[in-house]
The first five atom37 places (N, CA, C, CB, O) and aatype in JSON, in Angstrom:
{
  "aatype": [20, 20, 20, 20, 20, 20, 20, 20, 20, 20, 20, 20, 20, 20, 20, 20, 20, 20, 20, 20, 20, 20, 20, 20, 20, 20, 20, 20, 20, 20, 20, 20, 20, 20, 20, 20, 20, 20, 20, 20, 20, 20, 20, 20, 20, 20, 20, 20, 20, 20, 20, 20, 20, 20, 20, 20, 20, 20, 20, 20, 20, 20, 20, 20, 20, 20, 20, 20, 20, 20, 20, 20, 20, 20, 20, 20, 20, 20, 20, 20, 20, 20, 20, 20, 20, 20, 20, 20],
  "atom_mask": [
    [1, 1, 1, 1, 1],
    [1, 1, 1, 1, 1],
    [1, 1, 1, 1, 1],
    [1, 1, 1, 1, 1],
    [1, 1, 1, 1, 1],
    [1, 1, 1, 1, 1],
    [1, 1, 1, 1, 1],
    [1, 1, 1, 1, 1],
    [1, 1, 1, 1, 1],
    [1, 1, 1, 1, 1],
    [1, 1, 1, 1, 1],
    [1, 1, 1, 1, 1],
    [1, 1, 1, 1, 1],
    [1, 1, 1, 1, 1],
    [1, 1, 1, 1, 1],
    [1, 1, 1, 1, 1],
    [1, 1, 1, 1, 1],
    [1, 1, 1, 1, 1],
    [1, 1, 1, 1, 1],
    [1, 1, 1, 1, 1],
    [1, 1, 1, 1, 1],
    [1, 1, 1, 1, 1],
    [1, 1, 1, 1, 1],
    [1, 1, 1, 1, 1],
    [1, 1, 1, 1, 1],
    [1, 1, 1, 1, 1],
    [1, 1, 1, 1, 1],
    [1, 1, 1, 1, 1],
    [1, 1, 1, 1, 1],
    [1, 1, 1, 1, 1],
    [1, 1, 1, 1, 1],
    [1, 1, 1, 1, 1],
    [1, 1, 1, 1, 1],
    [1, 1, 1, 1, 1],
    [1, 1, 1, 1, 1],
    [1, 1, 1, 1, 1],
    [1, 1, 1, 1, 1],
    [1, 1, 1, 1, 1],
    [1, 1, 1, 1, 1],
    [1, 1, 1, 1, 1],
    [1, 1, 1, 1, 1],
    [1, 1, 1, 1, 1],
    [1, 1, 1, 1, 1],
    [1, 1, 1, 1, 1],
    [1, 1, 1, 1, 1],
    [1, 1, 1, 1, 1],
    [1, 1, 1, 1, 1],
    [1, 1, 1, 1, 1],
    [1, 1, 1, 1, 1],
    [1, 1, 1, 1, 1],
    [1, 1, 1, 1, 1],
    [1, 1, 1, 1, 1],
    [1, 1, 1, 1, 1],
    [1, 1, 1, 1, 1],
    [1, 1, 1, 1, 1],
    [1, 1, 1, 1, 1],
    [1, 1, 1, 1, 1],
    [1, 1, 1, 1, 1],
    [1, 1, 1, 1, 1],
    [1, 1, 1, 1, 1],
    [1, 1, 1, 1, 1],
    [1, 1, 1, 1, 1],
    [1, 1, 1, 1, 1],
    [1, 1, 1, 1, 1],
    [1, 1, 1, 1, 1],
    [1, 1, 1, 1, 1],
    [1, 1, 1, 1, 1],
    [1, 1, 1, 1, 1],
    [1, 1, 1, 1, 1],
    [1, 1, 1, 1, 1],
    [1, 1, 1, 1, 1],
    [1, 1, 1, 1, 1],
    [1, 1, 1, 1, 1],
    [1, 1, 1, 1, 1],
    [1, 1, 1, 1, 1],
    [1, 1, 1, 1, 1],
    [1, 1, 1, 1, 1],
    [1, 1, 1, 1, 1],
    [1, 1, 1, 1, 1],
    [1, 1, 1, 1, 1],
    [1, 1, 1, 1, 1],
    [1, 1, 1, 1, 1],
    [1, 1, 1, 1, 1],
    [1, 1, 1, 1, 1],
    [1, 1, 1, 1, 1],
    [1, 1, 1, 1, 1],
    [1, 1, 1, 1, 1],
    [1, 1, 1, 1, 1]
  ],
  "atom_positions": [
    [[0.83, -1.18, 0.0], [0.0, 0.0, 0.0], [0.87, 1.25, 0.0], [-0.94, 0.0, 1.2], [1.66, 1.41, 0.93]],
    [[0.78, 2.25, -1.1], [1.52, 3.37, -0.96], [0.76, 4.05, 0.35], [1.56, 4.27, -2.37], [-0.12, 3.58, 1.06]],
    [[1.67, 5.82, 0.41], [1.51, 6.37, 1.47], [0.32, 6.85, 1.73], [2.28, 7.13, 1.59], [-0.29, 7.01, 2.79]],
    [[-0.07, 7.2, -0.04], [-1.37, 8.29, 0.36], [-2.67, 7.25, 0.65], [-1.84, 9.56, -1.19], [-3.52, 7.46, 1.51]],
    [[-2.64, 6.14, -0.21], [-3.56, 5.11, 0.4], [-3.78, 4.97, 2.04], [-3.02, 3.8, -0.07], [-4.87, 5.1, 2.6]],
    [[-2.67, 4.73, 2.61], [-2.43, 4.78, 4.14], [-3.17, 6.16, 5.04], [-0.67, 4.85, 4.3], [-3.81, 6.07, 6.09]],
    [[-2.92, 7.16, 4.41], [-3.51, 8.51, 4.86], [-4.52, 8.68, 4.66], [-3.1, 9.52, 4.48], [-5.05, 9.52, 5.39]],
    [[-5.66, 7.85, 3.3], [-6.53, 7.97, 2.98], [-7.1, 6.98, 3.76], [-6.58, 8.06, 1.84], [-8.19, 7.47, 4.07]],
    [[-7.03, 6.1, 4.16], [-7.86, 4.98, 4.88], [-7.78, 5.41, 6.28], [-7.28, 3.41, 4.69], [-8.78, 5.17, 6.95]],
    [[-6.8, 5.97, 6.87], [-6.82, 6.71, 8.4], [-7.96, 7.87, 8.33], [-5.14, 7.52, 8.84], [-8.58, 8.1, 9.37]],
    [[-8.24, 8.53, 7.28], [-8.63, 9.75, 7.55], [-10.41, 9.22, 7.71], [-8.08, 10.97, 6.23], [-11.24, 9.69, 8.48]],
    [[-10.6, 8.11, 6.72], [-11.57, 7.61, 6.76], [-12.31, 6.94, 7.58], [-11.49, 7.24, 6.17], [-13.53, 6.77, 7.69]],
    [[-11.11, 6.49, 8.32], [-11.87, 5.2, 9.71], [-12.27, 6.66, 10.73], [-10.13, 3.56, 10.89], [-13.24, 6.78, 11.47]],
    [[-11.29, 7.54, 10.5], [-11.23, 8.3, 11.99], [-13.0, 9.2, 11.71], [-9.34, 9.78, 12.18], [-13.83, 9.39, 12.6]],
    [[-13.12, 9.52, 10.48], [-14.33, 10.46, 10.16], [-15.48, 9.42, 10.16], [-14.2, 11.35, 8.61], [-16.55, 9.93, 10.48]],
    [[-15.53, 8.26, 9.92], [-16.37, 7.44, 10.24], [-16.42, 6.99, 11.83], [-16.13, 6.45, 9.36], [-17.47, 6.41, 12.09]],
    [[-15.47, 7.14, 13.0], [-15.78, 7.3, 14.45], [-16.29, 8.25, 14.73], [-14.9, 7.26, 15.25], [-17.21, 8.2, 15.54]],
    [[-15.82, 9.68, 14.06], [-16.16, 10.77, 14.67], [-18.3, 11.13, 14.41], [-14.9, 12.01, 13.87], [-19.16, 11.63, 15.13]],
    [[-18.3, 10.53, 13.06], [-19.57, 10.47, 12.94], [-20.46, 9.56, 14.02], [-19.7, 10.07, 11.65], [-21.22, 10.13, 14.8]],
    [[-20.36, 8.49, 14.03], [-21.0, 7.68, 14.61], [-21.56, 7.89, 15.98], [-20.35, 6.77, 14.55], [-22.59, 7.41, 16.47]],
    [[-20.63, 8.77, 16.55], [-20.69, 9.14, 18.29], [-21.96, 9.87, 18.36], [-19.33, 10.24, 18.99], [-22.42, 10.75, 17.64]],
    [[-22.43, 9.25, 19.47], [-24.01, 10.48, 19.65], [-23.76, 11.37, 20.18], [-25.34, 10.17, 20.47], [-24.86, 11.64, 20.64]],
    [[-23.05, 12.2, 20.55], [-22.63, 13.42, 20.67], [-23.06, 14.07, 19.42], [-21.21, 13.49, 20.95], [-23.99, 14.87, 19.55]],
    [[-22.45, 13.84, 17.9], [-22.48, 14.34, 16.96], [-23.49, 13.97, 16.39], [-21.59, 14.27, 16.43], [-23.32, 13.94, 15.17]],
    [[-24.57, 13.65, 16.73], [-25.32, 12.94, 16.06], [-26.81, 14.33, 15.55], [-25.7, 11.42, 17.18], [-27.39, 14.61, 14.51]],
    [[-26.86, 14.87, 17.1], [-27.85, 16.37, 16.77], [-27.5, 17.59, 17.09], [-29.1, 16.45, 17.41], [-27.47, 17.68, 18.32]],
    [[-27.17, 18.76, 16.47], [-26.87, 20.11, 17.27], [-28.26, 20.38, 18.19], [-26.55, 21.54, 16.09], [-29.16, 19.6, 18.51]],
    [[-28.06, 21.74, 18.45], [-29.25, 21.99, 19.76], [-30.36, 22.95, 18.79], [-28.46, 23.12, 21.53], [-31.07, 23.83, 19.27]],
    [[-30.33, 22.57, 17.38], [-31.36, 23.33, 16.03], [-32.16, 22.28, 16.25], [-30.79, 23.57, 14.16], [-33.06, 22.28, 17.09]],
    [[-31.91, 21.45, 15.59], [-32.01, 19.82, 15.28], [-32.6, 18.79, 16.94], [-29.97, 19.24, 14.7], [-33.56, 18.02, 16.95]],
    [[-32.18, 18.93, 17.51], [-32.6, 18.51, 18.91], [-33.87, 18.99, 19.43], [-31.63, 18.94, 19.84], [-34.66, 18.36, 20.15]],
    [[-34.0, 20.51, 18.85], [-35.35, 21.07, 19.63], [-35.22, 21.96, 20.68], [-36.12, 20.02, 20.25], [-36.24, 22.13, 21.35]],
    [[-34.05, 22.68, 21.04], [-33.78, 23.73, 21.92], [-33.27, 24.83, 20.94], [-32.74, 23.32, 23.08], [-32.07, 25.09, 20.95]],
    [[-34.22, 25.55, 20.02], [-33.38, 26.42, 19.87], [-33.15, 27.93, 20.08], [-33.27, 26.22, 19.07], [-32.9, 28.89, 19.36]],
    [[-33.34, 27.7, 21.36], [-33.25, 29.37, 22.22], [-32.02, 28.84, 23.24], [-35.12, 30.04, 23.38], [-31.9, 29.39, 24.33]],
    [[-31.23, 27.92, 22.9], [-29.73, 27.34, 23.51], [-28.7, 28.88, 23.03], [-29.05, 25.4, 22.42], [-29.05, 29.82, 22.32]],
    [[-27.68, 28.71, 23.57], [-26.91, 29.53, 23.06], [-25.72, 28.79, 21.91], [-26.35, 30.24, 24.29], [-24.91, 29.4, 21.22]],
    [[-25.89, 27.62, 21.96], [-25.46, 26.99, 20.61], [-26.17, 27.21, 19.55], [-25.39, 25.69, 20.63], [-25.55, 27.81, 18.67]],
    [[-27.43, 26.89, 19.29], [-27.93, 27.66, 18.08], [-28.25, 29.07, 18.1], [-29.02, 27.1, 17.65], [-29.12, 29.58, 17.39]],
    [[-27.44, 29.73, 19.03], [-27.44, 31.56, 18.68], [-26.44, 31.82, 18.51], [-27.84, 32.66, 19.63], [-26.31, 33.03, 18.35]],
    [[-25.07, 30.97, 18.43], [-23.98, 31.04, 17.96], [-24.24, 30.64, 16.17], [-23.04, 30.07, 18.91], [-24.01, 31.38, 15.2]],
    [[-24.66, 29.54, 16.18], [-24.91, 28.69, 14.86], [-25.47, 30.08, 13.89], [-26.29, 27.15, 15.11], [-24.74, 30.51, 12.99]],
    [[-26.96, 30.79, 14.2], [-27.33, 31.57, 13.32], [-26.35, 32.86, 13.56], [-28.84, 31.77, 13.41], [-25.74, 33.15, 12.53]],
    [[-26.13, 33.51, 14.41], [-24.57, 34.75, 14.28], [-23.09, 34.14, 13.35], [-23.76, 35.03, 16.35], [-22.32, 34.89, 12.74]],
    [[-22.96, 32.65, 13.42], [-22.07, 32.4, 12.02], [-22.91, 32.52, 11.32], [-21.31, 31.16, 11.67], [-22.71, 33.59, 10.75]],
    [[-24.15, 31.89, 10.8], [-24.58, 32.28, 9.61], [-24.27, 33.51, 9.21], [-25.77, 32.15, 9.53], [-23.55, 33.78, 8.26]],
    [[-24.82, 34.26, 9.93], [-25.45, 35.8, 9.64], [-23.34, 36.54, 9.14], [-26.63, 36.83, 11.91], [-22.95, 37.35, 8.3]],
    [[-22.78, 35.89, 9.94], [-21.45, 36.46, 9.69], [-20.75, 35.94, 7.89], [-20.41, 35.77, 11.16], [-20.27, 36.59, 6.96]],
    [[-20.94, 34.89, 8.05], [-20.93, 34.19, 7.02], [-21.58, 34.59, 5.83], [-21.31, 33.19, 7.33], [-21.18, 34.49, 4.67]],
    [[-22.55, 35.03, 6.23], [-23.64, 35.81, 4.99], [-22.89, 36.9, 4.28], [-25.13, 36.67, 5.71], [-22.52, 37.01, 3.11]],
    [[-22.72, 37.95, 5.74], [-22.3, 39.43, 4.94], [-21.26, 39.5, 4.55], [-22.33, 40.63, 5.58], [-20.92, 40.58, 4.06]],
    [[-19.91, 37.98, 4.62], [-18.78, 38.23, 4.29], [-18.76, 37.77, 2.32], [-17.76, 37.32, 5.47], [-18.04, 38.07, 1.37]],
    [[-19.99, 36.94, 2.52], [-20.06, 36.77, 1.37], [-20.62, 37.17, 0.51], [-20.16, 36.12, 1.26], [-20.58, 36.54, -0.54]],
    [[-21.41, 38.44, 0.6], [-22.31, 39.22, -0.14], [-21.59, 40.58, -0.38], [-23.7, 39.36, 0.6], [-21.74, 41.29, -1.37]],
    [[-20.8, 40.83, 0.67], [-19.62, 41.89, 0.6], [-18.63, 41.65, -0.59], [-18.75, 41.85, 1.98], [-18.26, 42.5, -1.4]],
    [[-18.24, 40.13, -0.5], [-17.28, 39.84, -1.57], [-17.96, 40.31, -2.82], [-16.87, 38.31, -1.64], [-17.64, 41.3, -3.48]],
    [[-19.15, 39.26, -3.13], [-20.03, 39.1, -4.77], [-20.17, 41.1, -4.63], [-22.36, 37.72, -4.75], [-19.7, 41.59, -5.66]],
    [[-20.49, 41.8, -4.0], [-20.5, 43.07, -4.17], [-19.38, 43.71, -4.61], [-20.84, 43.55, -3.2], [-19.52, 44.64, -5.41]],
    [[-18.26, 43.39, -4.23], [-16.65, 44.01, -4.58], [-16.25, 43.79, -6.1], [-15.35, 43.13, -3.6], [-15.67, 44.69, -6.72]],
    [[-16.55, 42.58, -6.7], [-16.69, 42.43, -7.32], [-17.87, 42.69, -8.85], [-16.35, 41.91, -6.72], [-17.56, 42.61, -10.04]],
    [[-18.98, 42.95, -8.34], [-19.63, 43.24, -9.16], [-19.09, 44.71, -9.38], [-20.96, 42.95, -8.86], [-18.68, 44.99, -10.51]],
    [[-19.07, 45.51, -8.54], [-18.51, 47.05, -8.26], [-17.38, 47.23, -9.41], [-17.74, 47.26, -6.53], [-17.28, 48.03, -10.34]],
    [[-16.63, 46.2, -8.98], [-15.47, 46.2, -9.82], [-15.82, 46.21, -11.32], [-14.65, 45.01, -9.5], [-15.33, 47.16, -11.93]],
    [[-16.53, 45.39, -12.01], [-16.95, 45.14, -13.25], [-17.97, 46.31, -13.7], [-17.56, 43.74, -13.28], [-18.31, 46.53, -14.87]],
    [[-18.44, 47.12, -12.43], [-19.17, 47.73, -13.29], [-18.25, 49.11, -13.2], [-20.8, 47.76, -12.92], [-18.61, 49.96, -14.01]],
    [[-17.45, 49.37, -12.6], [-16.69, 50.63, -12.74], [-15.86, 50.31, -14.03], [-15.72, 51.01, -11.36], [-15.61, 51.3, -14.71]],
    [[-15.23, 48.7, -14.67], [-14.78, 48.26, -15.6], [-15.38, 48.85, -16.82], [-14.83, 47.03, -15.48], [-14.75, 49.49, -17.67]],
    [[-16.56, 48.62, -16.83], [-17.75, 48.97, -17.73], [-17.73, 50.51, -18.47], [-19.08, 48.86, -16.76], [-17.7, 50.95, -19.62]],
    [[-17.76, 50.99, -17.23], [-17.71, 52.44, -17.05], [-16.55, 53.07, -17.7], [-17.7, 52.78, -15.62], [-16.56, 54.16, -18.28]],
    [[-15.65, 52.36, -17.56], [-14.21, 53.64, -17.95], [-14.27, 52.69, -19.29], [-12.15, 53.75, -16.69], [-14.32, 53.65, -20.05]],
    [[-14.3, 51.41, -20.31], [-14.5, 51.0, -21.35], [-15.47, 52.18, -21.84], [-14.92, 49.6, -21.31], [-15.07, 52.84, -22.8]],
    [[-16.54, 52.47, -21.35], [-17.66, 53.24, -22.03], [-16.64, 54.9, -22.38], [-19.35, 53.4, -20.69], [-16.17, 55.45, -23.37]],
    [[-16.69, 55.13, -21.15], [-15.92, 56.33, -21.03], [-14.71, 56.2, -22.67], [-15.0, 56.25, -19.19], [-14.73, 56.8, -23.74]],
    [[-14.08, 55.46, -22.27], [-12.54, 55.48, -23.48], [-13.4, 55.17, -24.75], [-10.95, 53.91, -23.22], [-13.03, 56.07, -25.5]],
    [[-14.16, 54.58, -25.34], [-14.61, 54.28, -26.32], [-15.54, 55.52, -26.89], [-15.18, 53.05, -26.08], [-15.97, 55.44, -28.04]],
    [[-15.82, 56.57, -26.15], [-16.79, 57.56, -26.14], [-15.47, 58.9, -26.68], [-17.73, 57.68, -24.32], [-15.69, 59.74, -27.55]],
    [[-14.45, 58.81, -26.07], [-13.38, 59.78, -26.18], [-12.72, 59.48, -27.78], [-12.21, 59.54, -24.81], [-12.6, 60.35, -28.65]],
    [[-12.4, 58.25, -27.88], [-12.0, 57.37, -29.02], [-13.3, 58.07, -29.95], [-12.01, 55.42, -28.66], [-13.3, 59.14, -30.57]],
    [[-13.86, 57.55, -29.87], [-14.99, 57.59, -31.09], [-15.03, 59.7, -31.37], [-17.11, 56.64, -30.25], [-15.17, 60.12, -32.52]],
    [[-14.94, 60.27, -30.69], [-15.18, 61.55, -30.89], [-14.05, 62.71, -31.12], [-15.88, 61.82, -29.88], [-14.19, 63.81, -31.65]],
    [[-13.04, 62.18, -30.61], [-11.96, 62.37, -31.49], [-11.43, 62.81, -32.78], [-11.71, 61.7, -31.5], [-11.34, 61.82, -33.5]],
    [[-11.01, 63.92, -33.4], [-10.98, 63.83, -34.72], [-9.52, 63.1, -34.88], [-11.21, 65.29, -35.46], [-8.72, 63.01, -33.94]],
    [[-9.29, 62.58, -36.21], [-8.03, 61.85, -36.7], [-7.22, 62.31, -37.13], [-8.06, 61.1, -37.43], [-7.13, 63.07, -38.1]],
    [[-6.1, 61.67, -36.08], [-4.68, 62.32, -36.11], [-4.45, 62.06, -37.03], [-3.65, 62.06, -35.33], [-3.77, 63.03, -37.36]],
    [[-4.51, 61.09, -38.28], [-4.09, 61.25, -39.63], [-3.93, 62.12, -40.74], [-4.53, 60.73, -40.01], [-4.74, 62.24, -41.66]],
    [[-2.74, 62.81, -40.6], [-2.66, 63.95, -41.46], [-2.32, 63.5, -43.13], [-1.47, 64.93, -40.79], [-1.3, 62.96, -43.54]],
    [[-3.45, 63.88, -43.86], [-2.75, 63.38, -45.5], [-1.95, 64.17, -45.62], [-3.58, 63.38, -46.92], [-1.97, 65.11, -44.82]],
    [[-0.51, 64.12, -47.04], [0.06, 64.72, -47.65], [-0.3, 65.11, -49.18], [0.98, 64.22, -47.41], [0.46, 65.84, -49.82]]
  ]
}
């Protein structure tokens, strides 16, 4: 058996114990308490989780549309331009 086989079958037995345990089996959403302070942690990651990722898709859209913008802009300057081509 190579190495990564070896690493791959450890990682597997161990995530198949870690599942099995009833500990892990319900959070306190799922259980039916959820005015616990585990599921008011659970929805404050959400909620954190949310705006980090809506912040990103926003930075980005921002980005593309200021992209947009100065393309429009240069193509507007370009186009109106008279031509430097001087005949002889």
């Amino acid at each position: 058996m190579n190495v990564c086989r070896k690493i791959l079958l450890c990682l597997t037995a161990s995530a198949l114990l870690l599942l099995s345990s009833p500990v892990a089996s319900a959070c306190a959403a799922c259980f039916g308490k959820s005015d616990s302070k585990l599921a008011e942690g659970m929805n404050w990651g959400i909620a954190s989780l949310l705006v980090v990722v809506v912040g990103v898709l926003g930075g980005v859209a921002a980005f593309f549309i200021f992209l947009a913008k100065k393309s429009a802009a240069l193509a507007e300057s370009t186009a109106s331009a008279p031509s430097s081509s001087v005949s002889q």
